[in-house]
DRENKEDO-922353 format. One record per residue (C-alpha): residue number from 1; residue in three letters; x negated, y negated, z. Coordinates in nm, 3 decimals, m for minus. Example, Ala and Ser with C-alpha at 12.3 -4.5 7.8 and 13.67 -1.06 7.14 Angstrom:
BEGIN
1, ALA, m1.230, 0.450, 0.780
2, SER, m1.367, 0.106, 0.714
***
This chain:
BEGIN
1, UNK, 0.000, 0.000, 0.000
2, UNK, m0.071, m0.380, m0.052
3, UNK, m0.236, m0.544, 0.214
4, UNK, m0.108, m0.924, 0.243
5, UNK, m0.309, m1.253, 0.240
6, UNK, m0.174, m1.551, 0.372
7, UNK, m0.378, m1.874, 0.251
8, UNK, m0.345, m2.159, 0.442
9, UNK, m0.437, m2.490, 0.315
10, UNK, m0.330, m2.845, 0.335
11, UNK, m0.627, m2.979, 0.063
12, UNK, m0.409, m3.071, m0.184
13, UNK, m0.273, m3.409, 0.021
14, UNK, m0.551, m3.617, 0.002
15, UNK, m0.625, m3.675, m0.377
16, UNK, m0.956, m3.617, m0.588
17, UNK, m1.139, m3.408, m0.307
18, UNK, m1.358, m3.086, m0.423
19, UNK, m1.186, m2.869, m0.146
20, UNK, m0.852, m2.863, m0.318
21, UNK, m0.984, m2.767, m0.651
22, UNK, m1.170, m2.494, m0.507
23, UNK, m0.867, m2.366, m0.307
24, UNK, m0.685, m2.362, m0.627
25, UNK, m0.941, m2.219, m0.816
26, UNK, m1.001, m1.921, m0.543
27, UNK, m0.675, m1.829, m0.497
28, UNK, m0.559, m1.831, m0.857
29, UNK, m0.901, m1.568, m0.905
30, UNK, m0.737, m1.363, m0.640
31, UNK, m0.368, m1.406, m0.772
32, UNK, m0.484, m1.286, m1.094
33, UNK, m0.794, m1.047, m1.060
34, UNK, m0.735, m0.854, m0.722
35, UNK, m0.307, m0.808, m0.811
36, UNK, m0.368, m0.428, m0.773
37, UNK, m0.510, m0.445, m0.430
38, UNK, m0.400, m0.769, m0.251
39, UNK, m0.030, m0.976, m0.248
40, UNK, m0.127, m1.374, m0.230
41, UNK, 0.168, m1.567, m0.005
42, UNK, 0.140, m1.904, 0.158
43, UNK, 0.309, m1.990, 0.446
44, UNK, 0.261, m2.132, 0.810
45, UNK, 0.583, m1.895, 0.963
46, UNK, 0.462, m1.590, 0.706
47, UNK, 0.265, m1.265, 0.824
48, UNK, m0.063, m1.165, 0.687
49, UNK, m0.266, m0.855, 0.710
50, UNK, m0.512, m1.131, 0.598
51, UNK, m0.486, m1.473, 0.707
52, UNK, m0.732, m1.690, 0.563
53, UNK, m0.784, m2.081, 0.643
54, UNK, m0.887, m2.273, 0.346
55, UNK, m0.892, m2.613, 0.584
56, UNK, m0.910, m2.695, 0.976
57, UNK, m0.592, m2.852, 1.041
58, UNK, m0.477, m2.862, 1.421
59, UNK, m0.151, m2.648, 1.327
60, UNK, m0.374, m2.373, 1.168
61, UNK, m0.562, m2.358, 1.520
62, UNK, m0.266, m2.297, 1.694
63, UNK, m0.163, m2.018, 1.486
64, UNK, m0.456, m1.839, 1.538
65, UNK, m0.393, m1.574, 1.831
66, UNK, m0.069, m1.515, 1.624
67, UNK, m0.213, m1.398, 1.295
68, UNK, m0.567, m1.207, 1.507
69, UNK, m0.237, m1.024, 1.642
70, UNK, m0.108, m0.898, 1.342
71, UNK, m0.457, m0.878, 1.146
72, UNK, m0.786, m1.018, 1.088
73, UNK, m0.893, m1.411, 1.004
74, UNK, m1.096, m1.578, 0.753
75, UNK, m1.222, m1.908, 0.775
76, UNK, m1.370, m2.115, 0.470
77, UNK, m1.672, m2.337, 0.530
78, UNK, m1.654, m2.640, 0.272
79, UNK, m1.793, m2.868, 0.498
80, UNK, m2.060, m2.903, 0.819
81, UNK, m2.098, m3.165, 1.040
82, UNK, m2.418, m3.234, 0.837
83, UNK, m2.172, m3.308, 0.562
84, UNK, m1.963, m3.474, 0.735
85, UNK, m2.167, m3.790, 0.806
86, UNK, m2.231, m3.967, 0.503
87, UNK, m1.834, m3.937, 0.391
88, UNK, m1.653, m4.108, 0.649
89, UNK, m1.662, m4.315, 0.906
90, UNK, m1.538, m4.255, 1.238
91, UNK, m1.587, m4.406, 1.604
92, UNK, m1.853, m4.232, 1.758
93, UNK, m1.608, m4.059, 2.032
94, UNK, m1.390, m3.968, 1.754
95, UNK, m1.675, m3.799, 1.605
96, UNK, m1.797, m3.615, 1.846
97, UNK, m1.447, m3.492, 1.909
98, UNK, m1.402, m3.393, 1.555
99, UNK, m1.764, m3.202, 1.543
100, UNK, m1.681, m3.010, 1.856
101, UNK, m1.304, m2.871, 1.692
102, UNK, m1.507, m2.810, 1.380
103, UNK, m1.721, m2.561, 1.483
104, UNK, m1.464, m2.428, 1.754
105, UNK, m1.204, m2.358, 1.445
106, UNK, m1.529, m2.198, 1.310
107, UNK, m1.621, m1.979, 1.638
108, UNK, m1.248, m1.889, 1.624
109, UNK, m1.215, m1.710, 1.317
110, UNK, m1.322, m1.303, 1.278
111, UNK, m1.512, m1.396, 0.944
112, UNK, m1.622, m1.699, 0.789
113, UNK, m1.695, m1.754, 0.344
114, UNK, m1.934, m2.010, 0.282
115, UNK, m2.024, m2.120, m0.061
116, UNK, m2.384, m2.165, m0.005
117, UNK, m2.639, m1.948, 0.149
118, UNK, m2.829, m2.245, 0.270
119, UNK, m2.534, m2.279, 0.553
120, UNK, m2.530, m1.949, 0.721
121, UNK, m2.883, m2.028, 0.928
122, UNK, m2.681, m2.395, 1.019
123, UNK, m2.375, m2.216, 1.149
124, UNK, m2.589, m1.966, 1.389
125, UNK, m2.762, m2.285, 1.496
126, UNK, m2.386, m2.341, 1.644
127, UNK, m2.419, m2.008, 1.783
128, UNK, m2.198, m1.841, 1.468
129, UNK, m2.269, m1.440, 1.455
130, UNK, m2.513, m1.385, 1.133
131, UNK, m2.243, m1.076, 1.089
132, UNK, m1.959, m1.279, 1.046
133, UNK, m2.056, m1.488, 0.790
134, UNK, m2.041, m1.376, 0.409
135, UNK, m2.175, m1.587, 0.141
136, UNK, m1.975, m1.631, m0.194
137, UNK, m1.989, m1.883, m0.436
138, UNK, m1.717, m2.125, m0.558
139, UNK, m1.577, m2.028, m0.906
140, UNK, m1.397, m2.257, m1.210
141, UNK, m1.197, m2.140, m1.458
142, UNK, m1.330, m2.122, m1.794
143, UNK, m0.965, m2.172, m1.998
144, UNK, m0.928, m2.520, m1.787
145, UNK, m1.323, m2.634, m1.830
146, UNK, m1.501, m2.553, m2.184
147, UNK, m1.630, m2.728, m2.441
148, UNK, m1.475, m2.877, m2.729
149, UNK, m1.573, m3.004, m3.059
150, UNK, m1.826, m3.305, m3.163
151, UNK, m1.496, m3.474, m3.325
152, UNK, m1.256, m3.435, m2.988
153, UNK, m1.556, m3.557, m2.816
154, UNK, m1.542, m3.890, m3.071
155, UNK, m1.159, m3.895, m2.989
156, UNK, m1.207, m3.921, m2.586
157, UNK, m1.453, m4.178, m2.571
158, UNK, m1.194, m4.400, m2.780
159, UNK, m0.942, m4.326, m2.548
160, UNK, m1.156, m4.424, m2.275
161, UNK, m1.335, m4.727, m2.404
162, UNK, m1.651, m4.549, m2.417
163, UNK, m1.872, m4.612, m2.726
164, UNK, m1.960, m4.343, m2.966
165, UNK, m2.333, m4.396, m2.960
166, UNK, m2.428, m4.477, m2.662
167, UNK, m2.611, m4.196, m2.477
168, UNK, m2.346, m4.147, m2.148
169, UNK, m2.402, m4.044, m1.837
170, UNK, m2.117, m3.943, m1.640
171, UNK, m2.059, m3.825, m1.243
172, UNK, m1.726, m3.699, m1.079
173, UNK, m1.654, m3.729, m0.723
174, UNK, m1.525, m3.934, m0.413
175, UNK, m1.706, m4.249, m0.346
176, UNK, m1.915, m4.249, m0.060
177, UNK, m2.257, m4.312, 0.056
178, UNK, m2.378, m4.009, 0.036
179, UNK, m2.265, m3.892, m0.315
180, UNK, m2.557, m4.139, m0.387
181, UNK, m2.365, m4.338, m0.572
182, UNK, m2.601, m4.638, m0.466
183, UNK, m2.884, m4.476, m0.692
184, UNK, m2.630, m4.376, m0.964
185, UNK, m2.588, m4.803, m1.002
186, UNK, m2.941, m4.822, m0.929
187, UNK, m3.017, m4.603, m1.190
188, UNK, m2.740, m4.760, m1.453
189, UNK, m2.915, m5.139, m1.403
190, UNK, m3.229, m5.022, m1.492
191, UNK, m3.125, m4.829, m1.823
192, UNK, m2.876, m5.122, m1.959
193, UNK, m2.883, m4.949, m2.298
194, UNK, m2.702, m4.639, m2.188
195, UNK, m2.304, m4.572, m2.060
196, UNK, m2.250, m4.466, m1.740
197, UNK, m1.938, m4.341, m1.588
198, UNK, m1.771, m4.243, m1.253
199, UNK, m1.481, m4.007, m1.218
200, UNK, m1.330, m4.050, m0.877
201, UNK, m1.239, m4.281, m0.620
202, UNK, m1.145, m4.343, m0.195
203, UNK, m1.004, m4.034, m0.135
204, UNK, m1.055, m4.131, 0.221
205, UNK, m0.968, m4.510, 0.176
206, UNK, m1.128, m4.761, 0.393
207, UNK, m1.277, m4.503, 0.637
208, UNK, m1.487, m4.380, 0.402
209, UNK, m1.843, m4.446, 0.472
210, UNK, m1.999, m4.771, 0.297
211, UNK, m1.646, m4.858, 0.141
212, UNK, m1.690, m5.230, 0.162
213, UNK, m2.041, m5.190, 0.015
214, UNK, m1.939, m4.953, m0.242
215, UNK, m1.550, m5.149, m0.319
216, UNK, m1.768, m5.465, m0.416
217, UNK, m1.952, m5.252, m0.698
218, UNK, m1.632, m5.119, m0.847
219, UNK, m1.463, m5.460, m0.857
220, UNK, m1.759, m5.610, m0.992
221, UNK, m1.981, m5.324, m1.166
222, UNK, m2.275, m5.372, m1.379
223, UNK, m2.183, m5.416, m1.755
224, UNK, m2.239, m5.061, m1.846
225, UNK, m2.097, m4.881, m1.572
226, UNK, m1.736, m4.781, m1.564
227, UNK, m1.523, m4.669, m1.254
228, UNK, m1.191, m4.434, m1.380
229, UNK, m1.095, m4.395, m1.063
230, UNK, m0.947, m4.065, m0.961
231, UNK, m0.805, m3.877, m1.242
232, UNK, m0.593, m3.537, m1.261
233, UNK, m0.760, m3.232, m1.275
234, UNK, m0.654, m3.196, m1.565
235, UNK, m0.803, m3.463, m1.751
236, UNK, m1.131, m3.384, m1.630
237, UNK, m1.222, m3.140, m1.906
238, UNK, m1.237, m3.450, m2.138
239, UNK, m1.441, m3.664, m1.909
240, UNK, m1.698, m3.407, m1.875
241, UNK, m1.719, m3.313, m2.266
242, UNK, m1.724, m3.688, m2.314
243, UNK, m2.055, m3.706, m2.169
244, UNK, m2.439, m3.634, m2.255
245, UNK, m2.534, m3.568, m1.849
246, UNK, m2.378, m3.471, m1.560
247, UNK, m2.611, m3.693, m1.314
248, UNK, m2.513, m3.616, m0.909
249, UNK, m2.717, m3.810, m0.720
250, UNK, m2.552, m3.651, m0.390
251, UNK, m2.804, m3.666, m0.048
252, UNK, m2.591, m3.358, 0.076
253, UNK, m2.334, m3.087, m0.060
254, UNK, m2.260, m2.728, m0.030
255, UNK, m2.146, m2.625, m0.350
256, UNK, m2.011, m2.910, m0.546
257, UNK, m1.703, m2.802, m0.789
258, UNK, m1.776, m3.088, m1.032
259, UNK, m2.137, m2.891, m1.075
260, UNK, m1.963, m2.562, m1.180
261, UNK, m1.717, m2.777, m1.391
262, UNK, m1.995, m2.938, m1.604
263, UNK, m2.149, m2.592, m1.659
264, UNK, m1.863, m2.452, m1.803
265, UNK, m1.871, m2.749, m2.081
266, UNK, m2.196, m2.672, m2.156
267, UNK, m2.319, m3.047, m1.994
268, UNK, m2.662, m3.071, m1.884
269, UNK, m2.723, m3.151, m1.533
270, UNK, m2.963, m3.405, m1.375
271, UNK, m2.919, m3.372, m0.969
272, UNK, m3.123, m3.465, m0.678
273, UNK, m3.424, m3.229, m0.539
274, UNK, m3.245, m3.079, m0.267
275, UNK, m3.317, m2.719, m0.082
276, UNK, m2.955, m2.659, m0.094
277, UNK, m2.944, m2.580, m0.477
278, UNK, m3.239, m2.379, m0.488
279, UNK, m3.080, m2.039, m0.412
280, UNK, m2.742, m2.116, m0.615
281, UNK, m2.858, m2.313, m0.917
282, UNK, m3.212, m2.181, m0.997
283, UNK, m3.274, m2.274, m1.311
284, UNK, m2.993, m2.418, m1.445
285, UNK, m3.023, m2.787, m1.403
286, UNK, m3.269, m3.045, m1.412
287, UNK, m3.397, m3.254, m1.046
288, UNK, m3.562, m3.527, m0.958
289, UNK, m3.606, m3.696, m0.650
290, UNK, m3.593, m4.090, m0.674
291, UNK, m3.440, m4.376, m0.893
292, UNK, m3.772, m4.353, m1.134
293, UNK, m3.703, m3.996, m1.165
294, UNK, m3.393, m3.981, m1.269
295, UNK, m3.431, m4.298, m1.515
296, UNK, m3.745, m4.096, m1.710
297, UNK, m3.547, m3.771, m1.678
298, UNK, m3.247, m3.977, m1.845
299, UNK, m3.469, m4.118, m2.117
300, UNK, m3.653, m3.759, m2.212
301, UNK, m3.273, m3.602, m2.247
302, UNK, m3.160, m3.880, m2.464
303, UNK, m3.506, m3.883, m2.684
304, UNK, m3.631, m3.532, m2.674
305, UNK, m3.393, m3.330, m2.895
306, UNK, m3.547, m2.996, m2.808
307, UNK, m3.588, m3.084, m2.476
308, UNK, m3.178, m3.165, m2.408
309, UNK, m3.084, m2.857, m2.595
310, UNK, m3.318, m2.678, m2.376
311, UNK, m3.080, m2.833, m2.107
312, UNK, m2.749, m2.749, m2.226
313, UNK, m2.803, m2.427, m2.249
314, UNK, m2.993, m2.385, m1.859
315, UNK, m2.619, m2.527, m1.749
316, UNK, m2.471, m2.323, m1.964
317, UNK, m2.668, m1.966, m1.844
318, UNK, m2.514, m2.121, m1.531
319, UNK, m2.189, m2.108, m1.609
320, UNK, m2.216, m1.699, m1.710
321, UNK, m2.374, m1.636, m1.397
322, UNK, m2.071, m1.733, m1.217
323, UNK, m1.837, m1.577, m1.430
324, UNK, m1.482, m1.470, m1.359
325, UNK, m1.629, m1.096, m1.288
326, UNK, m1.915, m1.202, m1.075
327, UNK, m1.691, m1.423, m0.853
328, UNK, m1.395, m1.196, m0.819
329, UNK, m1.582, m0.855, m0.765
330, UNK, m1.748, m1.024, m0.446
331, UNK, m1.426, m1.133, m0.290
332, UNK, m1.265, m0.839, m0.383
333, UNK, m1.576, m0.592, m0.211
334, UNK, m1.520, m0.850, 0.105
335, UNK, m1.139, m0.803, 0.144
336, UNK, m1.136, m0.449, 0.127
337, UNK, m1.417, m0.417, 0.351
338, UNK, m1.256, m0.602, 0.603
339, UNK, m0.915, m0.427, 0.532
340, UNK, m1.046, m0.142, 0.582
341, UNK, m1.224, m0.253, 0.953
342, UNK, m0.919, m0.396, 1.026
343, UNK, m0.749, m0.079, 0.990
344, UNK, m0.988, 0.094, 1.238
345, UNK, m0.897, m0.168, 1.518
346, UNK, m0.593, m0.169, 1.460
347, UNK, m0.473, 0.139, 1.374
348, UNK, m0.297, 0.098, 1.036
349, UNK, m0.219, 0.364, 0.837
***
């Protein structure tokens, strides 16, 4: 028989955040590629063999003992208190507060998913079991992200305003201090001959950290730089197919979704030099570590044509590696493996 997984999320009320996508993404993989072993419901009052927590909210806490009762729970890990800071801003007792639930929820649940390996030595640094954590990547679907044709691309850059020749460098994602979108400008000013454009807005409004600082770029940005504010998923294919380079210029992330997005177009990446990437992304993208980097890095994709196509297709090799099959055989091993524990403690038949 069936065993049941309840997914519990509220991501999709705050608009143009990278935790909602991935919910959506996740549990349309299961929905789809694990029909034969699991049934997907969603439901705060509904019974899981399964219950797994896609975010922290205080009514999810208190459900807790109910669903440990009746099965096992799994937690997601999208964010740290490491990623925390740098997003939004709170009052320091607020913080602290916040931090304290965070890793509580965490200590809470039977199992915890995190997207990047890097993570699992930070959670037992909050005294998280090694055993309970299981690492497995975020996923995108390649019928909503792909690339189209050099003649579509021509067609969205009208619709956008963009211009047809200019070399464009695109990044999607909330605004806040430490997306880097300070060095994304930085970079833009010094390379006045090139388009760059941002995807993405306050998702957080004015808590978010260094809105003021930030809100006086986007209402007066530098001539070549373009704020679209936050879009629909579902324009985003064009965005990213509009573009030469995917540049995130992010200080700290897990596993961004706009990274595994860009991939599946085929759009090279340019990202910061951060540890975090180095077990998920290998190859597959191109790094550099300050302003000057990122400007010659910028210039050698636009003028090097062996060198970009080079590029394209390290995101590209990306994008197989974290195909459909890859993605859903590891959630699939993980759920029946904890089924099947679950079963032993609790005697099901």
């Amino acid at each position: 028989m069936k065993k049941t997984i309840n997914m519990l999320s509220r991501a999709g009320t705050i608009k143009g955040q990278g935790v909602s996508s991935a919910h959506d993404e996740m549990v349309g993989l299961v929905k789809t590629e694990l029909a034969d072993y699991f049934e997907v419901v969603n439901g705060y009052f509904k019974n899981g063999d399964i219950t797994h927590y896609h975010t922290v909210n205080l009514e999810y806490f208190f459900k807790i003992p109910f669903a440990k009762f009746r099965g096992v729970t799994v937690g997601y890990v999208h964010f740290l208190p490491e990623t925390i800071e740098g997003s939004i801003k709170l009052a320091k007792v607020c913080k602290h507060v916040f931090y304290r639930y965070l890793i509580r929820f965490y200590k809470s649940m039977d199992y915890l998913v995190v997207v990047n390996p890097y993570f699992i030595d930070l959670l037992k640094k909050y005294g998280i079991e090694r055993d309970k954590v299981v690492y497995i990547p975020n996923y995108v679907d390649d019928s909503m992200f792909f690339p189209v044709s050099a003649e579509e691309k021509l067609s969205l850059r009208d619709q956008y305003g963009i211009s047809r020749d200019k070399f464009t460098i695109m990044c999607a994602g909330q605004l806040q201090t430490r997306k880097g979108i300070f060095d994304f400008v930085e970079t833009a000013k010094q390379m006045p001959d090139k388009q760059f454009i941002w995807a993405g807005g306050f998702s957080f409004g004015k808590i978010t950290d260094g809105y003021s600082e930030i809100k006086a770029i986007v209402d007066n940005p530098p001539e070549n730089v373009k704020f679209l504010g936050i879009l629909d998923r579902e324009k985003m294919n064009g965005i990213y197919n509009m573009a030469d380079v995917m540049f995130l210029a992010s200080f700290e992330e897990l596993f961004p979704m706009t990274i595994l997005e860009a991939m599946n177009c085929g759009v090279p990446l340019l990202l910061r030099d951060l540890d975090i990437y180095e077990n998920i992304l290998f190859d597959f993208y191109q790094k550099g570590s300050s302003v000057g980097d990122f400007v010659a890095i910028i210039n050698r994709l636009a003028e090097d044509k062996d060198y970009y196509q080079m590029a394209v297709e390290q995101s590209y090799k990306g994008h197989i590696f974290y195909s459909k099959e890859h993605v859903s055989d590891m959630w699939k091993n993980f759920y029946l493996r904890i089924a099947s524990e679950m079963e032993k403690v609790h005697n099901y038949a």
